[in-house]
N, C-alpha and C positions, 0 to 999 in steps of 0.2 A: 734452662735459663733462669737464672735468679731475679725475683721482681725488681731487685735496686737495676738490675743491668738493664731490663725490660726498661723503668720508667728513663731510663739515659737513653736507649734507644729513639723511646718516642719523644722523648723531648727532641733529638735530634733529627727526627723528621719531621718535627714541626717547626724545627730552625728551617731546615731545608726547603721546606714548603714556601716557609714567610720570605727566603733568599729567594725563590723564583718567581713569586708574586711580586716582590720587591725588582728584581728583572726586569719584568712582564711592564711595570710601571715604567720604571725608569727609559727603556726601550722605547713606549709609547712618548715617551716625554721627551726624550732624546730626538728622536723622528721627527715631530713635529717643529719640534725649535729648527732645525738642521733646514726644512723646509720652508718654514714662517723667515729663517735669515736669507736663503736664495733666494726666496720671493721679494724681500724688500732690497736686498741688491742688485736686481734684474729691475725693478721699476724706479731705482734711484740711477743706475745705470742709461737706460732707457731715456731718463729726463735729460740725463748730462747731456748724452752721445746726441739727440734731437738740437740741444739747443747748441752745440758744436756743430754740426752740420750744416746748421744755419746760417750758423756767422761765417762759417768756411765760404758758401756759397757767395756772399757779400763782400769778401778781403779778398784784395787781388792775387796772393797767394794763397791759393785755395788748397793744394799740394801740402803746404805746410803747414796749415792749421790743420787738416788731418792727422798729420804727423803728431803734432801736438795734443791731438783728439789722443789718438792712443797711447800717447806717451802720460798723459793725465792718468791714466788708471795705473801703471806701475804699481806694484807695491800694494795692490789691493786685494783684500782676503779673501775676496769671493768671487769677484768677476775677471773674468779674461777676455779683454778687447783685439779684435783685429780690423783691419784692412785687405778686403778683397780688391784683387781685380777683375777684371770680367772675363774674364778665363777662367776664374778659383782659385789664383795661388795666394800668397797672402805676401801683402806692400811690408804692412807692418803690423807688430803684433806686441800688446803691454804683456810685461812680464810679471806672475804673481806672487805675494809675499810667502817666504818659506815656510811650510811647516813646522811651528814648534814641536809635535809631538809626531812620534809615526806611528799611523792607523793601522790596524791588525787588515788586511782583506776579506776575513768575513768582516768585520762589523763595518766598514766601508761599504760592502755590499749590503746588508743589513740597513743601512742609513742612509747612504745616497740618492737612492730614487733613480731615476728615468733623466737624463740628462736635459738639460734646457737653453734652449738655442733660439737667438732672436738675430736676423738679419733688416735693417737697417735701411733701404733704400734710398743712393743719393737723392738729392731733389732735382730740377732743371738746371739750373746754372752748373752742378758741375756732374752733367750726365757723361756718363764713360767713362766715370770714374771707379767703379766697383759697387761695394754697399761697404756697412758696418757692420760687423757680425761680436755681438757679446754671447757668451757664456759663460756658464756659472760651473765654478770648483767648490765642491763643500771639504774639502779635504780640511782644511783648517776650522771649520766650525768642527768639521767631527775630529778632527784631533782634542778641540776645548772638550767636546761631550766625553771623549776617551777618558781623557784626565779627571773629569767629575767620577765619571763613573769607579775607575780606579781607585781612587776615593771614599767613592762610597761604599765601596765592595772589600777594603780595608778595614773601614769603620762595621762595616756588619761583620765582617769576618771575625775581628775583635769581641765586639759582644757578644755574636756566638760562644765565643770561644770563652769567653766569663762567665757566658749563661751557662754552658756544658761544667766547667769546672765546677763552678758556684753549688747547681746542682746536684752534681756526685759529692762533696761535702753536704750539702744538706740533707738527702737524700741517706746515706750513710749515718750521720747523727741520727736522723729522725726513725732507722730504721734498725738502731742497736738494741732497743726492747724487744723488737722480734726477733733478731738475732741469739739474744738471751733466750727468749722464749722457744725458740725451735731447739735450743740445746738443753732446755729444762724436759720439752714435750719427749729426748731423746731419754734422758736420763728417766724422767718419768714410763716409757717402754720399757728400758731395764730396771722397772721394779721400784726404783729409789722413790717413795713420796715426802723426801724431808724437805730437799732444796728448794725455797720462794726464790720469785723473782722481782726485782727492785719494780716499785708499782712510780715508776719516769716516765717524761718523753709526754710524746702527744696524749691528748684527751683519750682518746678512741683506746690509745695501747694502754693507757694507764688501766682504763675500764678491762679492756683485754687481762691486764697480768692479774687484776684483782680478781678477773673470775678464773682464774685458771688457779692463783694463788688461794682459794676457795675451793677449788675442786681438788688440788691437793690432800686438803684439809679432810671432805670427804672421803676421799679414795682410804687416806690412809687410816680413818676412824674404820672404813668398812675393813679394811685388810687387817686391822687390831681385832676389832668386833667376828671376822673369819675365823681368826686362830683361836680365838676363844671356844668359838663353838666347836672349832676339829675337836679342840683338845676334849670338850664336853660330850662330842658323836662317839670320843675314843673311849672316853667314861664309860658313858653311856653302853657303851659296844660291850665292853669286858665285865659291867654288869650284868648284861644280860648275857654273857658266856658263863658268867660265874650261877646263875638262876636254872639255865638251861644244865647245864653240869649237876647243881644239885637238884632237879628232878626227875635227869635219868637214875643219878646216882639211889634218888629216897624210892621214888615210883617206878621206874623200870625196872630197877637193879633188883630187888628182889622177887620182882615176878621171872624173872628170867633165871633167876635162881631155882625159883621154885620149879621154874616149867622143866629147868632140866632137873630135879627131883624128881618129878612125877615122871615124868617119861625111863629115868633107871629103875623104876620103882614098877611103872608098868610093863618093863622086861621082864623083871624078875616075878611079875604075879602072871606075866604068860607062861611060862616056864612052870610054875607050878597048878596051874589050871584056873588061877581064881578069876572068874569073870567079874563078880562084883565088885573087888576091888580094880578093876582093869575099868571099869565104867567110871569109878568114883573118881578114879584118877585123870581120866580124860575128859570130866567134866569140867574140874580144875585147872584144865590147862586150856581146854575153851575159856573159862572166865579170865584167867589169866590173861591170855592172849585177847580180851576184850579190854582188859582194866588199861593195859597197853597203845593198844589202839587210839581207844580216848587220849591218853594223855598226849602220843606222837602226836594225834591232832590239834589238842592244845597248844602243842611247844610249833608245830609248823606254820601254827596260827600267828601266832607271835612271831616266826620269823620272815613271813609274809604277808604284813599286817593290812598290805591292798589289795592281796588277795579276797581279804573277809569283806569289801566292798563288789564283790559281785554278786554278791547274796544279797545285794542292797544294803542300806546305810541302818535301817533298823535293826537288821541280823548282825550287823555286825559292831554295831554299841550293844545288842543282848549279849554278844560273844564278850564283848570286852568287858562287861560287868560281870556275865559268869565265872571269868578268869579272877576276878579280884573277889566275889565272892567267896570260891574256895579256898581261897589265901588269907580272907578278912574276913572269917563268919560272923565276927561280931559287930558289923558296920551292914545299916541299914543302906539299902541302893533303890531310890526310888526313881524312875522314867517317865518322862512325858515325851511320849515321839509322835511327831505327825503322820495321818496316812496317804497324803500324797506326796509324792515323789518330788525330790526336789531337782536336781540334775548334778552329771557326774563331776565335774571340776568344781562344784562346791559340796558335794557330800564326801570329798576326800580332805576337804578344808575343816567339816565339822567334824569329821570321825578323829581325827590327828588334835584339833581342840579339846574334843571329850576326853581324847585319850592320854592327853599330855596332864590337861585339869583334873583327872580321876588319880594321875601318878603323884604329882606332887600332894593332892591333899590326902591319902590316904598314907603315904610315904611321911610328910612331914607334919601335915595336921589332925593326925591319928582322931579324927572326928568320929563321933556317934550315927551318923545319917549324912546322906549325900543325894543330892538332889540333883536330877538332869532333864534341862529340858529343851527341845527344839521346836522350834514356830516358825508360821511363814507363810507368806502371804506373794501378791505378784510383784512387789515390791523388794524384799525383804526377808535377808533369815535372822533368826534370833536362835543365836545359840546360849544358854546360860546353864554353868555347875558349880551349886551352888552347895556346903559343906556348914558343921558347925563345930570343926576343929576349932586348933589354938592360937590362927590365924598366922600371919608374918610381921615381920617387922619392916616398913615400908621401903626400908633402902634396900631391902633384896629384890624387890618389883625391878630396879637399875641395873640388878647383876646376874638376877637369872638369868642363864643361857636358854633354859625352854621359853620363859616365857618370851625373850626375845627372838626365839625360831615360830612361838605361835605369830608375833608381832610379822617377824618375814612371809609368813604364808598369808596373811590378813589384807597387810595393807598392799599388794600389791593386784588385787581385786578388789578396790576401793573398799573395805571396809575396816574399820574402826574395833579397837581392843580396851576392854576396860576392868580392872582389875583393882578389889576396895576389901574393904576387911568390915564384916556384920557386925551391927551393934551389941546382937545378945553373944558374939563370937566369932569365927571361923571367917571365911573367904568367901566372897562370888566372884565369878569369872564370866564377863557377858562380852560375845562376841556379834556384832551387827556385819552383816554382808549384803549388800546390794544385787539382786538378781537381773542376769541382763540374757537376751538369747532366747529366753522362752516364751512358750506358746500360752496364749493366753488360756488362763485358769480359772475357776472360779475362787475367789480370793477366802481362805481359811480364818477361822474367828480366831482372832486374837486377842491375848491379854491385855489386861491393863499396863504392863510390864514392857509389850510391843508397843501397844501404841501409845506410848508415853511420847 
């Protein structure tokens, strides 16, 4: 059920509600009047028929000012007079004014009440003669009530009926910004984050389409900001096929050459008897098969680079500098690593820092010396590598995609990335992380550099 339909529902029972309230009143009020007029027509009655009876009793025709007693009320809305005799049958009887309106049986029943009957007792002078007997007919006050009420139950009915239309046009206007907005939220599902939505209409929606018209905004910087980086993981990816390719090619490929040398080589000196060349040769093919080893280990190392974090985080920034040392023998690698442990979801934050800050500046700022160092305290980790390359030019800090993949692993563990270029040269790259979850330590002396 749609909320416009919902709020026309409840508004409709709260017409409904104020209709029977409205009822409940009228009914009370109807009732009342209905018996407030039989009662003043039975006691205005009451007075006539007394002071007739009286004078009846005094005129020598006593018969006939009776007659005239009932004949007085004819025509009257609420009381019905008779003449008994002393038997019960009745002399005579006033006839009462017609009904304008005719009353439904329930609500007669509803309003009537208990019928009201008052007999009359002649006096002495004209004993034997019967009594007076009035009653009271409401039929004609409640037909007037009928007719109010009719009335009034027209008139509510009406405004109901204005209220409900009224409603569903406002109701409708006030709720086309959501209407836009749930067909934006759809299109926003299937992918599309270009379409805004008109920032109209109430306060609240307006505030509504502006944040959603803002979240837009973001979604689709991040889905630009994504493709970049596929595209940069895809780089990425094929250069390091391309690295891995030529190190089997340079370092494997000719020990495997060679090992299958040695080995036709030590068929051919079994065959002829010579031991010592059959030793010499299969010494060479152990080293060989050593030289090999190492390097599979290197290239496996690289292509399971959180593997090297189970060796812990220090073994595995020695591993990563050992890799660029025999790649870079002419770049000094100096380390500063702490000896206590820091824990696993942030030493895969700093090893992925080191390792991203060691690639760019040994790759683009062919530096003399590279400095690395981690700190840390119960607070706090301080990661900084620090380089005295050729530095950058500050608009690439906006478009590197690594340093924007360090910035995604950073800041979503509250910490903070900062990235400046040396005044005698080169780059530092200092990375703050906030430690949270662990067990209290005794806290590690820190730099001037930390506790800045």
């Amino acid at each position: 059920m749609s909320l416009r339909l919902q709020l026309i529902l409840l508004t409709t029972l709260v017409l409904l509600v104020s209709l029977l309230l409205g009822g409940l009143l009228t009914y009370g009020y109807a009732r009342s009047k209905v018996r407030a007029e039989m009662h003043a027509a039975m006691a205005v009655g009451q007075r006539m028929a007394r002071n007739a009876i009286t004078d009846a009793g005094l005129d020598a025709e006593p018969d006939r000012k009776l007659r005239q007693l009932v004949a007085d009320f004819d025509g009257d809305r609420h009381l019905r007079v008779s003449w008994t005799n002393e038997a019960g049958g009745i002399v005579a009887s006033s006839e009462l004014a017609p009904a304008l309106e005719v009353v439904p049986d329930w609500l007669y029943r509803l309003l009537a009440g208990p019928p009201n009957i008052v007999r009359l007792p002649m006096p002495a002078p004209l004993h034997g003669r019967g009594s007076i007997e009035l009653e009271t007919d409401p039929h004609n006050e409640i037909g007037e009530a009928w007719e109010d009420v009719r009335l009034v139950l027209a008139i509510l009915g009406i405004f109901c009926g204005l209220v409900l239309s009224l409603t569903f046009v406002a109701v409708g206007y006030a709720f086309r910004p959501l209407q836009r907005l749930s067909a934006a939220f759809t299109r926003v599902g299937g992918g599309d984050y270009t379409q805004h939505v008109a920032e109209n209409g109430p306060l609240e929606l307006s505030r509504l389409c502006g944040g959603f018209n803002r979240m837009l905004d973001r979604l689709s910087d991040m889905e630009s900001r994504n493709l970049k980086l596929q595209e940069q993981l895809a780089a990425v990816q094929d250069e390091e096929r391309a690295d891995l390719a030529r190190d089997l090619h340079d370092e494997v490929g000719p020990f495997l050459f060679a090992v299958g040398v040695d080995a036709t080589m030590i068929k051919r000196f079994a065959g002829s008897g010579e031991r010592e060349e059959i030793m010499a040769r299969s010494d060479a093919i152990r080293e060989a098969a050593e030289h090999m080893q190492k390097h599979i280990r290197a290239m496996l190392g690289r292509l399971r680079a959180g593997a090297l974090l189970d060796v812990g985080l220090n073994q595995a920034v020695e591993n990563l500098v050992t890799f660029w040392r025999t790649r870079q023998p002419e770049v000094t690698f100096e380390m500063h690593l702490p000896k206590e442990a820091i824990n696993h979801p942030l030493d895969e934050v700093v090893y992925r820092t080191i390792q991203e800050s060691l690639s760019n500046a040994v790759r683009h700022g062919r530096p003399r010396r590279v400095e690395i160092r981690v700190q840390h305290d119960v607070h706090d980790v301080l990661v900084t590598v620090e380089d005295d390359g050729a530095g950058f030019e500050p608009s690439r800090q906006k478009t590197g995609y690594g340093l924007a993949g360090m910035e995604e692993r950073i800041k979503p563990l509250g910490g903070k990335l900062a990235i400046g270029v040396r005044q005698k040269g080169g780059v530092i790259v200092s990375a703050r992380l906030p430690r949270k979850d662990i067990e209290e330590a005794e806290p590690a002396i820190l730099s001037p550099a930390l506790t800045a």
